[in-house]
N, C-alpha and C positions, 0 to 999 in steps of 0.2 A: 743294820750294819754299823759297825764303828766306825767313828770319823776319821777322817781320812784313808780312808779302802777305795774308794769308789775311784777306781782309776781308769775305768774302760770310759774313756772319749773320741769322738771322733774324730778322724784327721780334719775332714772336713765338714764342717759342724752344715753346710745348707746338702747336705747327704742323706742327713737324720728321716725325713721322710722315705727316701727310696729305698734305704734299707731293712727300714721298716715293713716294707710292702714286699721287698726281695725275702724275711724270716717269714710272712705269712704264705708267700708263696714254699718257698721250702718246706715248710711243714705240710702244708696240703698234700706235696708229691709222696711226702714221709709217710703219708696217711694218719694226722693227728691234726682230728677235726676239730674246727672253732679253737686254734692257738693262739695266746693273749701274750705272749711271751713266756715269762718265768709262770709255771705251773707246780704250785705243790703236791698235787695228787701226782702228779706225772714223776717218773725216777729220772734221778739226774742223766741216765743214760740215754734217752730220750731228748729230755731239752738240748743233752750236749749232741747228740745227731745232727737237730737242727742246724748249730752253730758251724759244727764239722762238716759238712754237705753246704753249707754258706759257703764256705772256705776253699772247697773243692771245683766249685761253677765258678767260683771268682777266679783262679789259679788256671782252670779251662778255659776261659774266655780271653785270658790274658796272654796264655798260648795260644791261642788259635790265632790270634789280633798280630803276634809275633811272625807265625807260620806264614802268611796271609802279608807280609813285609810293612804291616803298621808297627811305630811304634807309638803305643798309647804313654798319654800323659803320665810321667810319675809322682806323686804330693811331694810336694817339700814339705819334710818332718822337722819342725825343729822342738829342741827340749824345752817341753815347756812344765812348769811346776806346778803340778797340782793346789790350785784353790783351796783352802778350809772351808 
């Protein structure tokens, strides 16, 4: 990848683990056994399932926590400038 691309970080970088464990999980239910992440035999429509179905539980859980009169923590984002 060229330098300076790599712009996917985490909001909250001690996250790194559980979301890690949250794509293995998702891909199990997807039914795409032994996922290591980025897959090149696999089509991009695939990995991106993974991603998009992340996306989807997080967006539900967030709702439900709302429905349910929690309100969960929201990150503070601030602009931060990607490293070289």
């Amino acid at each position: 990848m060229a330098q300076g691309q790599n712009r996917n970080r985490k909001l909250i970088p001690q996250a790194a683990n559980a979301m890690e464990q949250f794509k293995y999980e998702t891909a199990a239910e997807l039914g795409i056994p032994n996922y290591q992440g980025y897959l090149g035999d696999l089509p991009s429509r695939m990995n991106g399932a993974v991603g998009g179905n992340m996306v989807k539980k997080m967006v539900a859980a967030y709702e439900q926590s709302l429905a349910q009169g929690q309100q969960p923590p929201t990150p503070q984002v601030t602009n931060q400038q990607p490293t070289p």
